[in-house]
C-alpha positions as CSV (number, residue, x, y, z in Angstrom):
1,X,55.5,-38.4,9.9
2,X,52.1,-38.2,10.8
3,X,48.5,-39.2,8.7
4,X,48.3,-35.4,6.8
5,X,48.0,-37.0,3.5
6,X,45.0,-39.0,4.6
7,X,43.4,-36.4,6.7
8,X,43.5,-34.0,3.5
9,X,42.6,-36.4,1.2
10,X,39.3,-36.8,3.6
11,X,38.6,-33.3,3.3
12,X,37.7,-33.9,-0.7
13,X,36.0,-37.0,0.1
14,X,33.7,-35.4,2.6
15,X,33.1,-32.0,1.3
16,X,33.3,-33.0,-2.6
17,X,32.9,-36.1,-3.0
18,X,33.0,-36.2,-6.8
19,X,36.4,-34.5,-7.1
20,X,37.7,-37.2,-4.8
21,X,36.5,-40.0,-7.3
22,X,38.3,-38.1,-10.3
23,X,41.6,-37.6,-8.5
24,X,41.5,-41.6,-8.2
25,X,41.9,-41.7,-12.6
26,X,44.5,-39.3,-13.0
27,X,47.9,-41.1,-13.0
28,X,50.1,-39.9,-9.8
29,X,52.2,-37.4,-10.2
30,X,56.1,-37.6,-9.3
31,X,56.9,-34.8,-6.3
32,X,60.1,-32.5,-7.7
33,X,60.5,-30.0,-5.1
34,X,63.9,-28.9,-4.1
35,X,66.5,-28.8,-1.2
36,X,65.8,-25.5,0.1
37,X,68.1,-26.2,3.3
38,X,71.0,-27.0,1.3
39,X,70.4,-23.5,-0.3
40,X,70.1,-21.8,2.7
41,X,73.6,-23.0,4.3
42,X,75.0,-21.0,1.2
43,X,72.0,-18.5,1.2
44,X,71.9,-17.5,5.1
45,X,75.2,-19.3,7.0
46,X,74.0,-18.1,10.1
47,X,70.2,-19.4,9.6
48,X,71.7,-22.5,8.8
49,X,74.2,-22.9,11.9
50,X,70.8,-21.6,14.1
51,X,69.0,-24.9,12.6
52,X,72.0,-27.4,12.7
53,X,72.8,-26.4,16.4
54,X,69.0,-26.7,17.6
55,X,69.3,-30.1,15.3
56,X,72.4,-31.2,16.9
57,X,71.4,-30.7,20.4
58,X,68.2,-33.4,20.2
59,X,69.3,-36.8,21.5
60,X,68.5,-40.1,20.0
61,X,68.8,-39.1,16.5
62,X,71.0,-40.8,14.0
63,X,69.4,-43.7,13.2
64,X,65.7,-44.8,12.6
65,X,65.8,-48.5,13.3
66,X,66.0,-49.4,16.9
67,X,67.0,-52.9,18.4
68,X,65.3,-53.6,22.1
69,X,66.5,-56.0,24.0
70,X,66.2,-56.7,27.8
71,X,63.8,-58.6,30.7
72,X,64.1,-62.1,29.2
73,X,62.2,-61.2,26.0
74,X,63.0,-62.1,22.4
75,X,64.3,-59.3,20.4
76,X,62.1,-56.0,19.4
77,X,62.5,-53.3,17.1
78,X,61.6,-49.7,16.9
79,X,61.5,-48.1,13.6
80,X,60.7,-44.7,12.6
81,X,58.4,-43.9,9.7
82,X,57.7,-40.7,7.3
83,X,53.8,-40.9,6.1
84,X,55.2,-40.8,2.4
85,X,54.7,-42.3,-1.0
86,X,58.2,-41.6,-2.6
87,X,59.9,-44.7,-3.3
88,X,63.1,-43.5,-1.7
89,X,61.4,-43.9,1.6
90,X,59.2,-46.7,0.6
91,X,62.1,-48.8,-0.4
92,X,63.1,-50.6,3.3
93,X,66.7,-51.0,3.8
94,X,67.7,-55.1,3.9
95,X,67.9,-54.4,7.5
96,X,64.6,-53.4,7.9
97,X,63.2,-55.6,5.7
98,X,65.0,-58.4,8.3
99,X,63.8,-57.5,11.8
100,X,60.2,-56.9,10.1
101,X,60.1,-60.3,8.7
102,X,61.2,-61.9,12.1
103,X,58.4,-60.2,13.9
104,X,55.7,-61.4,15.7
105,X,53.6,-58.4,15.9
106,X,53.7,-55.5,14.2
107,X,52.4,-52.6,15.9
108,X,51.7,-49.0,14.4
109,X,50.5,-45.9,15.2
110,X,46.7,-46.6,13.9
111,X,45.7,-49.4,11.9
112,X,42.1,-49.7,10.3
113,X,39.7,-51.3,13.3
114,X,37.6,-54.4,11.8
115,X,34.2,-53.8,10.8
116,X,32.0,-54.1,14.1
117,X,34.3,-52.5,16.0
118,X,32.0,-49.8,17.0
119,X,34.9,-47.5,16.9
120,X,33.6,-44.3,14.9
121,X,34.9,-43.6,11.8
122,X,37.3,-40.9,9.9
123,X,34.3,-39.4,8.7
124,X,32.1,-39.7,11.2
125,X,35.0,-38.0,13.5
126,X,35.8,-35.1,11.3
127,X,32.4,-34.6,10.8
128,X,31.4,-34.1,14.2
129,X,35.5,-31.8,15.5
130,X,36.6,-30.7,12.4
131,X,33.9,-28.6,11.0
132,X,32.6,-25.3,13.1
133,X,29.4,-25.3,14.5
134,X,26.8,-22.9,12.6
135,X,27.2,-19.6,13.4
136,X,30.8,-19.7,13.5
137,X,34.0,-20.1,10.7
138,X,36.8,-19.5,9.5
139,X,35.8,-15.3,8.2
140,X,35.9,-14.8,12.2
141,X,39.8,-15.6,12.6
142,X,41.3,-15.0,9.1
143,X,42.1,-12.0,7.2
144,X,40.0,-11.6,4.0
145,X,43.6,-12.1,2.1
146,X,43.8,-15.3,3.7
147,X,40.4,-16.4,3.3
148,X,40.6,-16.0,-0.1
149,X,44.3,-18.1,-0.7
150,X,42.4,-21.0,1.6
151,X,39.5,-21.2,-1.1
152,X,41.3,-21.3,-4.1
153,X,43.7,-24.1,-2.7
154,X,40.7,-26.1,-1.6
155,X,38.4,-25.0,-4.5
156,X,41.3,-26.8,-6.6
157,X,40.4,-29.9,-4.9
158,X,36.4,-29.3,-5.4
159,X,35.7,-27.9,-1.9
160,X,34.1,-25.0,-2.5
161,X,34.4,-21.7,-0.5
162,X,31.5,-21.9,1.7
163,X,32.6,-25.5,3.2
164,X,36.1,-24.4,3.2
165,X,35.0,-21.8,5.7
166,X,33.5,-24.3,8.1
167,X,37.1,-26.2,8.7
168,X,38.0,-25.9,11.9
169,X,41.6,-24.5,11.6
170,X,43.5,-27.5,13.2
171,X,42.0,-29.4,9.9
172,X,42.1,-26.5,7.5
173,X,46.2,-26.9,7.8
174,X,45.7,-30.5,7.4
175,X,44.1,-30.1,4.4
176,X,46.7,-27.9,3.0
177,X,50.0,-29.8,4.6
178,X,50.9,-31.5,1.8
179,X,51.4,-30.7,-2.0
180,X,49.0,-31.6,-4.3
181,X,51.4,-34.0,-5.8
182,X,51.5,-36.4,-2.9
183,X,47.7,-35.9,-2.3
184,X,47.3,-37.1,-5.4
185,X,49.8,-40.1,-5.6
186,X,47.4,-41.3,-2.3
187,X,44.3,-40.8,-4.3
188,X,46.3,-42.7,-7.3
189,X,46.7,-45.4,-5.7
190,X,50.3,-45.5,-4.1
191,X,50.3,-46.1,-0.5
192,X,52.4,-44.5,2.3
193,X,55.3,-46.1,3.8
194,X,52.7,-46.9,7.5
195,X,50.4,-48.1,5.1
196,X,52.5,-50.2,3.2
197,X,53.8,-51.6,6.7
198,X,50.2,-52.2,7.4
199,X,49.5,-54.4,4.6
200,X,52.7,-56.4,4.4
201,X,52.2,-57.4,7.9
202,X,48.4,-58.8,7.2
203,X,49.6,-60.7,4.1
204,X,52.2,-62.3,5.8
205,X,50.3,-63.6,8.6
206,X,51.3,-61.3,11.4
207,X,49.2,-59.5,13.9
208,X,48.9,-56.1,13.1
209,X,48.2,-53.6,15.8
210,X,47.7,-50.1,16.7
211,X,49.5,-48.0,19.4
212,X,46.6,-45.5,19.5
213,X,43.0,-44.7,17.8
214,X,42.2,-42.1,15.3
215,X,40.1,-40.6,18.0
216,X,42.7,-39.9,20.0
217,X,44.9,-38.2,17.3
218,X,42.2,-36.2,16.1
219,X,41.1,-35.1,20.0
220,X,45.2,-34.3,20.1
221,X,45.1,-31.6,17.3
222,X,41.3,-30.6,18.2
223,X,42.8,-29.7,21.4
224,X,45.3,-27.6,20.4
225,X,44.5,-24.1,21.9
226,X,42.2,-21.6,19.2
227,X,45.5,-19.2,19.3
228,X,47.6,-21.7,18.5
229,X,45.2,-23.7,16.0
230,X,44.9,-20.4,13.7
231,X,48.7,-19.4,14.2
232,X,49.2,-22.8,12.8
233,X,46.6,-22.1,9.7
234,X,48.3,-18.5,8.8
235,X,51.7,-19.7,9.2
236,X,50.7,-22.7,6.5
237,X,48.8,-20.5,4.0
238,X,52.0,-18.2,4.3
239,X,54.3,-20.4,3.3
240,X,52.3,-22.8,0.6
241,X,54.7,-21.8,-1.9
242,X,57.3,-23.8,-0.3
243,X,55.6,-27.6,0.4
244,X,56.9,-29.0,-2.3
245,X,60.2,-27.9,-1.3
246,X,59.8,-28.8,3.0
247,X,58.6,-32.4,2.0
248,X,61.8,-32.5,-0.2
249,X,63.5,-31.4,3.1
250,X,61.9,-34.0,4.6
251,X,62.8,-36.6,2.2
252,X,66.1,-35.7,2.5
253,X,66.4,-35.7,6.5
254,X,64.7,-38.8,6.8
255,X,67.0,-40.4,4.3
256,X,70.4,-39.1,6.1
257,X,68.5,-40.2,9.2
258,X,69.5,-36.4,10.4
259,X,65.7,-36.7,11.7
260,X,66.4,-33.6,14.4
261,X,66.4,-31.1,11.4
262,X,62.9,-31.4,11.3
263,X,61.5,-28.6,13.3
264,X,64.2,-25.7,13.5
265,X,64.3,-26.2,9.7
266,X,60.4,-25.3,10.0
267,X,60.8,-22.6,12.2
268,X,63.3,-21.2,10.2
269,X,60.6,-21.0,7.1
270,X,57.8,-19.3,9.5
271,X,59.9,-17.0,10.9
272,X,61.2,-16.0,7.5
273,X,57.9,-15.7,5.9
274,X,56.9,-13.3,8.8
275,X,54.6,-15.5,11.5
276,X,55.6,-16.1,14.9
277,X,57.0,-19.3,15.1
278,X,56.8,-20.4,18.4
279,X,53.0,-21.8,18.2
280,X,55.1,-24.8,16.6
281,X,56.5,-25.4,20.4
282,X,53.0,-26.3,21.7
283,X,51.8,-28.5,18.0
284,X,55.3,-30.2,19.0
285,X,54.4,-30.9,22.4
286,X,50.7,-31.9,22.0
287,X,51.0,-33.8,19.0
288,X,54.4,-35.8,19.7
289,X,55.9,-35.6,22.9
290,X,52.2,-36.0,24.9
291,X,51.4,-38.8,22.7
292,X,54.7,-40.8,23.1
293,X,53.5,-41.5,26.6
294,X,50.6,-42.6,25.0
295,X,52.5,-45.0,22.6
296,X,54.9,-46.3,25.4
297,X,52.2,-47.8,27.4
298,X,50.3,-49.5,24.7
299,X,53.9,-50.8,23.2
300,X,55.3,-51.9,26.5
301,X,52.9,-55.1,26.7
302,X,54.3,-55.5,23.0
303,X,57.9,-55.8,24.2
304,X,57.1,-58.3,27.4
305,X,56.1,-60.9,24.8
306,X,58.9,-59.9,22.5
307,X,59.3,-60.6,18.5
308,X,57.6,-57.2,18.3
309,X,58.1,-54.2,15.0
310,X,57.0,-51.1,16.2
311,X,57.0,-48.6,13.7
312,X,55.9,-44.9,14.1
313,X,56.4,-41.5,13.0
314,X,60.1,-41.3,12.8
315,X,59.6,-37.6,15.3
316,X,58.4,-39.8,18.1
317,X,61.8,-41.9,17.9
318,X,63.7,-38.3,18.8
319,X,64.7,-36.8,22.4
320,X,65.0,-36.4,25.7
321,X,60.8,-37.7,26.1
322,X,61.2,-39.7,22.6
323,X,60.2,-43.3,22.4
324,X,63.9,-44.0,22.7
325,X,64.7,-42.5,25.8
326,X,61.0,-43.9,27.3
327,X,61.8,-47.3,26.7
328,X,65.3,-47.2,27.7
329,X,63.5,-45.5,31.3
330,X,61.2,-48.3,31.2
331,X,64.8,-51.0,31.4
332,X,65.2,-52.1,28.0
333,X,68.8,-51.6,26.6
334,X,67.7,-49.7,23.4
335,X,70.6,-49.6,20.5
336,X,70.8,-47.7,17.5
337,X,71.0,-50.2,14.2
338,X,70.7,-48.2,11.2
């Protein structure tokens, strides 16, 4: 859904370098976590009806590519995207493959900026919001308990305890988001569905753009309020056990195109595991319904020229302020495809 693999992949590379470059020779892993929400209709009926109602009551869900049409412009598409290696997702329907080989212009949420750009860089941005100031970590707003569970995940990837301390929390729960496995399939080699996007679109000639800058998505979570930031962090160490099994859940969603799922399901695992799960309301807001505002502008020049493939998170496709619903507002005749 969003760039967490890359983001915690960056975390090596810029606290521990050398651990980065030995993750690139081990051969990637495959991901076998499990369908914990199929368990949990049998496991907790009433959980499960909580999740499916919250699920079912999100318009615009169903499908994840989007045909656009209107204002004398050629044909657009929307299409919604999981930041994933697994070749279930990676594998584009014939569909897809179609209205992305009649496009123009593909457009994405961030693409790499040429050299010269003067745009900073991934580094140079974490570097300067992701990392507390002197003075000041992570001891300050974690429990020892906690402190300690953050180390050892990171020390596994060579960041040792003292840098691990530093993270500010909104990129101390990147770092952890994702299981090892995927981190590792990233660092192998394989490339995420966006980034595979990315790439087909260059080699083929098209131009390739992007809705938004990484400045602007890391200024989205660095704004996240401190409260919310380190309920986020807790929440993710408390529930670590289970990432193998919530991107399964993922997987799965994404696949069924029962998109909506997505945060009740996580709610549903916070709450469970004891945090307070309505910080996720506010990560929701700031860092997908804010930013499809965002997206809508920069796409809407897109879909004037027309012959346009705009492909983002599949979460910013979804409700009532979804891309969706903007661009329908903005009097395109949006209709669900596939």
């Amino acid at each position: 859904m969003r760039r967490i693999s890359v983001l915690a992949l960056l975390s090596v590379a810029l606290l521990a370098p050398g651990a980065a470059a030995a993750a690139e020779k081990a051969p990637p892993p495959a991901c076998s976590g499990h369908d914990i929400l199929t368990e949990i209709q049998t496991s907790d009926p009433a959980g499960y009806a909580r999740i499916r109602a919250a699920a079912d009551a999100v318009p615009n869900t169903g499908a994840l590519l989007w045909r656009i049409e209107g204002k004398g412009a050629p044909v657009s598409y929307l299409f919604g995207t999981i930041h994933s290696t697994d070749p279930r997702v990676t594998t584009l329907s014939p569909g897809v493959t179609t209205a992305f080989n009649a496009a123009k212009t593909v457009a994405l949420e961030y693409v790499d900026p040429p050299p010269g750009s003067g745009e900073p860089t991934i580094q140079e941005l974490v570097a300067a919001k992701g990392v507390y100031p002197a003075g000041h970590d992570l001891h300050d707003v974690l429990a020892p308990a906690e402190m300690a569970a953050l180390a050892k995940e990171l020390a596994a990837g060579g960041i040792p305890e003292a840098a691990a301390a530093r993270l500010r929390p909104w990129f101390a729960s990147l770092a952890l988001a994702l299981p090892v496995c995927e981190q590792q399939r990233v660092a192998g080699g394989l490339l995420p569905l966006d980034k595979q996007l990315e790439g087909a679109a260059i080699a083929q000639g098209k131009r390739a753009v992007g809705l938004e800058t990484m400045e602007l998505q890391i200024n989205a979570l660095m704004g996240l309020p401190e409260d919310v930031q380190v309920s986020l962090l807790k929440s993710t160490l408390g529930t670590l056990a289970l990432r193998d099994d919530a991107l399964e859940v993922l997987h799965r969603a994404y696949l069924r195109r029962d998109l909506a799922t997505s945060l009740p399901f996580t709610k549903y695992i916070v709450a469970r595991a004891g945090y307070d799960a309505s910080s996720l309301d506010a990560v929701e807001r700031a860092l997908v319904v804010k930013r499809n505002y965002g997206m809508r502008d920069a796409a809407l020049p897109l879909l004037q020229e027309g012959g346009a493939f705009i492909a983002v998170g599949a979460l910013h496709l979804l409700g009532k302020e979804g891309l969706v619903a903007l661009v329908r507002a903005a009097g395109y005749t949006v209709t669900p495809v596939e």
